[in-house]
GUTORKE-438343 format. One line per 10 residues: number of its first residue (from 1); for each residue x, y, z of N, C-alpha, C, O, CB. Coordinates in pm, 1 decimal, decimal comma. Atoms other than C-alpha are relative to their C-alpha. Glycine has a CB too. Example, Ala and Ser with C-alpha at 12.3 -4.5 7.8 and 13.67 -1.06 7.14 Angstrom:
2
1 = 89,0/-119,0/0,0/1230,0/-450,0/780,0/90,0/120,0/0,0/193,6/118,1/66,5/-99,2/2,7/124,6 ~ -82,0/-119,0/-6,0/1367,0/-106,0/714,0/-77,0/109,0/73,0/-26,1/219,8/89,9/41,4/46,2/-141,5 .
This chain:
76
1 = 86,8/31,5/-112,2/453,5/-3118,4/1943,8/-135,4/-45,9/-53,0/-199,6/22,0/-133,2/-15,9/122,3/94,2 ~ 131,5/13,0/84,6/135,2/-3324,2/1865,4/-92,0/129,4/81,2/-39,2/217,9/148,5/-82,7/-185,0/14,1 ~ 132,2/-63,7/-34,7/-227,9/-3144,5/1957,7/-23,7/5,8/125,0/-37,2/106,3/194,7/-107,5/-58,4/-52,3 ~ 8,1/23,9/-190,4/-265,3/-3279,6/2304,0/100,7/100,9/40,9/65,8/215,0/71,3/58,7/-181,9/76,7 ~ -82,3/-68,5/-55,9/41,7/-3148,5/2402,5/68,8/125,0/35,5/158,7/153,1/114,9/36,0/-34,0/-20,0 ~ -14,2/-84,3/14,2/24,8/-2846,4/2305,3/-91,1/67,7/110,3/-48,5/156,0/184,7/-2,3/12,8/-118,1 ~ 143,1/20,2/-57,4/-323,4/-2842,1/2476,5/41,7/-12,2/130,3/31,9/97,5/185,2/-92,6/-127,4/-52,9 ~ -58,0/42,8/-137,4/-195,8/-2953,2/2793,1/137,5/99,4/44,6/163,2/99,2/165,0/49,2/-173,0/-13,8 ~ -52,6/-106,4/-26,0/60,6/-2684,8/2796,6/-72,3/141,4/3,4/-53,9/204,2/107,7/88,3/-4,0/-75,2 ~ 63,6/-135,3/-45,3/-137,5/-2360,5/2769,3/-108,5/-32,2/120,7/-132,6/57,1/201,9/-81,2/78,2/-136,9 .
11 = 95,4/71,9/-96,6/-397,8/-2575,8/2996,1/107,8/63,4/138,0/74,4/155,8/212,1/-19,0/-212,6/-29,7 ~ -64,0/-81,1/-100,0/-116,7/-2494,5/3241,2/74,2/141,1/38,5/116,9/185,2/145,1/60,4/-59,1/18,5 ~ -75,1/-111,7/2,6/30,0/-2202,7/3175,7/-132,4/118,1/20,5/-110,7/204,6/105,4/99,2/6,6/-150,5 ~ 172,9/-18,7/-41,5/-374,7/-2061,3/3182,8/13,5/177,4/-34,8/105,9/256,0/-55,5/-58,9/-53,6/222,5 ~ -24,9/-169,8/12,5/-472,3/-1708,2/3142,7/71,7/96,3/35,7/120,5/97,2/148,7/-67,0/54,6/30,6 ~ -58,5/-90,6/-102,4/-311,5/-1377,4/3154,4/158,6/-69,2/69,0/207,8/-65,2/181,8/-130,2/17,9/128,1 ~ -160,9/34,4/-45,3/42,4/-1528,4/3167,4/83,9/33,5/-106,5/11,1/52,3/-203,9/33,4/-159,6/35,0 ~ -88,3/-46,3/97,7/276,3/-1439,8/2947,7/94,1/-146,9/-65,4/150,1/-225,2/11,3/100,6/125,8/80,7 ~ -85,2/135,1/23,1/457,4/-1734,0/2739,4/37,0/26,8/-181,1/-27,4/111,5/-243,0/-117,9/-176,2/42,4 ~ -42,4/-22,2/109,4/630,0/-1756,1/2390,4/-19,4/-143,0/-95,5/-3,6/-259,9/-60,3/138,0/53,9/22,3 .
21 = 61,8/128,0/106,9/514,9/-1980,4/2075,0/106,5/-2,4/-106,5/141,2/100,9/-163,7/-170,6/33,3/-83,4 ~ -29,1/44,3/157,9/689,8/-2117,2/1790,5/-57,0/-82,1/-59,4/-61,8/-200,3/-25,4/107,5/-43,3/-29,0 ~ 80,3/95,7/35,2/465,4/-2215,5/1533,4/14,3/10,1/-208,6/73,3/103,8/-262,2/-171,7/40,6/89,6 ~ -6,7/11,6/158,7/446,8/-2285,2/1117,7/-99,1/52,5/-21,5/-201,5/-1,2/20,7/7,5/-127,6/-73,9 ~ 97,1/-27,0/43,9/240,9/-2073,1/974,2/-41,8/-74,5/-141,5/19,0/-155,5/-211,5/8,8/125,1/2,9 ~ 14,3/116,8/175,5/41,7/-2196,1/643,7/86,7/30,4/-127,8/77,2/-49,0/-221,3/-173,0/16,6/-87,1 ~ -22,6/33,8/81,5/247,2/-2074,9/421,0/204,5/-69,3/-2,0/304,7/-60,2/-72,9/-65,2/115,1/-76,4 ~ -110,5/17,3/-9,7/514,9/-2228,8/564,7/141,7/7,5/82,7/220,4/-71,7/134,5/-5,0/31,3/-58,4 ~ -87,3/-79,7/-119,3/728,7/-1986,8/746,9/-23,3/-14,9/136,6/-139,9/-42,1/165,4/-11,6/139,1/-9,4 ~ -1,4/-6,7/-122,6/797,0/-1983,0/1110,9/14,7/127,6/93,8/119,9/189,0/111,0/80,4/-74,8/18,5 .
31 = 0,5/-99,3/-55,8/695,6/-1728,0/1314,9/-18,5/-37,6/176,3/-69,9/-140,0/221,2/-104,4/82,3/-74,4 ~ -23,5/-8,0/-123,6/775,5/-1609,4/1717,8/-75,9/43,4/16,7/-101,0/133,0/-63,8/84,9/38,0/51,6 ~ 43,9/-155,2/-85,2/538,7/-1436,3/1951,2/9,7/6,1/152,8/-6,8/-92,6/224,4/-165,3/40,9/-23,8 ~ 16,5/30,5/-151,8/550,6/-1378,7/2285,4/-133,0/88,3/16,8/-153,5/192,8/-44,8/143,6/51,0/109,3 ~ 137,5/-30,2/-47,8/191,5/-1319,7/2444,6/-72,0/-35,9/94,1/9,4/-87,1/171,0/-65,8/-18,8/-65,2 ~ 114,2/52,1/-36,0/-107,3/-1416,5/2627,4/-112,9/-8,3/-38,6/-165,7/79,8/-106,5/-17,4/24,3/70,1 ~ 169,9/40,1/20,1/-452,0/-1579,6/2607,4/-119,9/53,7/91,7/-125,6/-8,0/198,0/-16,5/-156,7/20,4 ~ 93,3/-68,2/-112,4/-716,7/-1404,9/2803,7/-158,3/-78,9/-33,9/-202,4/-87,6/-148,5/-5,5/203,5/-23,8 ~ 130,6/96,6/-37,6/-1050,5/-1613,5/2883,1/-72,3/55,3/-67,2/-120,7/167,4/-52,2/-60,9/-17,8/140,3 ~ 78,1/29,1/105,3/-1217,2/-1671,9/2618,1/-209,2/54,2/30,0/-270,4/49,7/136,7/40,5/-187,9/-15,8 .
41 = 167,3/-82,5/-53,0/-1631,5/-1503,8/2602,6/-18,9/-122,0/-105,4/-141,1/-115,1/-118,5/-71,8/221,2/-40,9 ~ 118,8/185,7/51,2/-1744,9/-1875,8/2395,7/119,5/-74,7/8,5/234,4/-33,8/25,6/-100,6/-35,2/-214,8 ~ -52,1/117,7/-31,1/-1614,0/-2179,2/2421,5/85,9/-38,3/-127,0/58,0/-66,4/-243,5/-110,9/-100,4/39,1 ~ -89,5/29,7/150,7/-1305,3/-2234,3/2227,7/2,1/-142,4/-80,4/-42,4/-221,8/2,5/160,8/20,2/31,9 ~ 47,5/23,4/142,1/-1330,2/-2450,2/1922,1/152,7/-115,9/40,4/134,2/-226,9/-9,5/-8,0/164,7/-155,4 ~ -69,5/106,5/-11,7/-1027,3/-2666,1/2019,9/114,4/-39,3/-154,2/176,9/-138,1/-192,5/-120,6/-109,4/35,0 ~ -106,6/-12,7/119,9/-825,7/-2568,2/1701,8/132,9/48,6/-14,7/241,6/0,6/-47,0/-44,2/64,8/-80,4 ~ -104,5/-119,7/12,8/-641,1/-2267,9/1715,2/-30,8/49,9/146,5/-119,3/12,1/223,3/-29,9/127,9/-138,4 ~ 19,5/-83,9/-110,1/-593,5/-2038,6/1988,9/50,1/145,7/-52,3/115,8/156,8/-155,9/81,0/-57,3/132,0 ~ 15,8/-118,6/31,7/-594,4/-1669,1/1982,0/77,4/86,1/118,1/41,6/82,7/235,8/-148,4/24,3/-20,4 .
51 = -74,9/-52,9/-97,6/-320,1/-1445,1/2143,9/59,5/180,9/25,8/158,1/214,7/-39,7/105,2/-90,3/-19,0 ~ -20,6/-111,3/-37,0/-283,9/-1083,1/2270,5/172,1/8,1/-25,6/248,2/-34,1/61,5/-63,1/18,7/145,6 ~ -160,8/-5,3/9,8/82,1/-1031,8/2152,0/24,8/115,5/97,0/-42,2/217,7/111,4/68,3/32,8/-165,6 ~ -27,9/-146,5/-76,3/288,8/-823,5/2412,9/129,5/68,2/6,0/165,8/153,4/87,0/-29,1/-10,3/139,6 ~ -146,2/-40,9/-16,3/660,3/-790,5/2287,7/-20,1/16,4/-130,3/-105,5/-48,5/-190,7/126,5/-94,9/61,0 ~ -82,3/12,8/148,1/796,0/-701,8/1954,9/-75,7/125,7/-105,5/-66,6/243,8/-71,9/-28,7/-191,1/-81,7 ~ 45,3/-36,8/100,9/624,6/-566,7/1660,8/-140,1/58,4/-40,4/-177,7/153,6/-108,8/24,3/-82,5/-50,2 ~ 141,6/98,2/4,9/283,4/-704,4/1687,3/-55,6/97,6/113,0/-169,1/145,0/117,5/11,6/-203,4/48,5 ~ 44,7/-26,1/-187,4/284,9/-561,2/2075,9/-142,6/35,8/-25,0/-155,8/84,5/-137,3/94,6/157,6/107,6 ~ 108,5/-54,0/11,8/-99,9/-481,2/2120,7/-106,0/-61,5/-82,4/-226,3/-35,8/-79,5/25,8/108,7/-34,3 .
61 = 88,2/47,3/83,2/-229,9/-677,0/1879,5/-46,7/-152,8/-35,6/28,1/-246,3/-7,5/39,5/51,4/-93,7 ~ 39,3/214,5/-46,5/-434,6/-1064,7/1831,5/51,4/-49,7/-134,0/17,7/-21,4/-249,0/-231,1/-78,3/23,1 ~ -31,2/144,5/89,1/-255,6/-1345,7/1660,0/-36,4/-129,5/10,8/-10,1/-183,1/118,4/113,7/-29,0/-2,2 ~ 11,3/151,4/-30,8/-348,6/-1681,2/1631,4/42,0/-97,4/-60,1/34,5/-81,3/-181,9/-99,6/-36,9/6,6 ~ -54,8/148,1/59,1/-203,0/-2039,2/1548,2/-84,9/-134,8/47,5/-127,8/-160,7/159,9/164,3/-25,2/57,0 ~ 27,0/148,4/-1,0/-323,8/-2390,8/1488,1/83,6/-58,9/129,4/195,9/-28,3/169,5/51,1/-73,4/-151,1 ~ -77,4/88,7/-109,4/-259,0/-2634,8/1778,3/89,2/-37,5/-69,6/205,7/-28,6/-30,8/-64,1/-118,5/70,6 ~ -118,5/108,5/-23,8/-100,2/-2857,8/1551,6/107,7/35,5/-97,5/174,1/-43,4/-164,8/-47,7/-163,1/-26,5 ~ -70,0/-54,3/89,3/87,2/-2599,1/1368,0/182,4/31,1/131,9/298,2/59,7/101,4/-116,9/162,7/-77,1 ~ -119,0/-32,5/-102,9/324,2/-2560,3/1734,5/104,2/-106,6/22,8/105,8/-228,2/41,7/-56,9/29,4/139,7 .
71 = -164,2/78,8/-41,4/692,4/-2630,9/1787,1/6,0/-14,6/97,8/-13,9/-118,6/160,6/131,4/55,4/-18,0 ~ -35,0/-11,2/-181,0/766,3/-2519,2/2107,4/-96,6/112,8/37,0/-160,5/195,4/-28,1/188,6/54,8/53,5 ~ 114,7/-113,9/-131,0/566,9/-2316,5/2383,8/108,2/-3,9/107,9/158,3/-110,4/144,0/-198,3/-87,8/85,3 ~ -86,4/-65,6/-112,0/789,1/-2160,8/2643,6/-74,3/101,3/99,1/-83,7/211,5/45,0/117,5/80,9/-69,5 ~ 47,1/-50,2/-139,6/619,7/-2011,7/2992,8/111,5/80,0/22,8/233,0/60,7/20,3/-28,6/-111,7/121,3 ~ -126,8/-135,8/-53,4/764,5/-1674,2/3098,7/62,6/69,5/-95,5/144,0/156,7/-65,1/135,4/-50,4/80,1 .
């Protein structure tokens, strides 16, 4: 998925929703999370985004990925 598009998907999917990422991390590997984004206190930076994980492993805790590090984004 380029940058935009990625962009234009959490754009809709918007705070406080729950949705699942697949993205490349740097060294490579591909990692799942399912989470949400909760409204941001400064103005995000238009890079990465930053996500409240709420299933799995992680549950409870912030991850973040590069826009243009995303495969897929899945809502719900």
């Amino acid at each position: 998925m380029t940058k935009d598009q990625v962009q234009h998907m959490l754009n809709n999917i918007g705070y406080d929703k729950e949705f699942t990422v697949v993205f490349t991390k740097k060294d490579g590997t591909q990692r799942k999370i399912t989470g949400m984004m909760e409204a941001p206190t400064k103005e995000p930076n238009g890079v990465s985004v930053s996500v409240r994980v709420t299933q799995g492993e992680l549950a409870g805790k912030w991850r973040g990925f590069r826009l243009d590090s995303v495969l897929s984004i899945m809502e719900g």
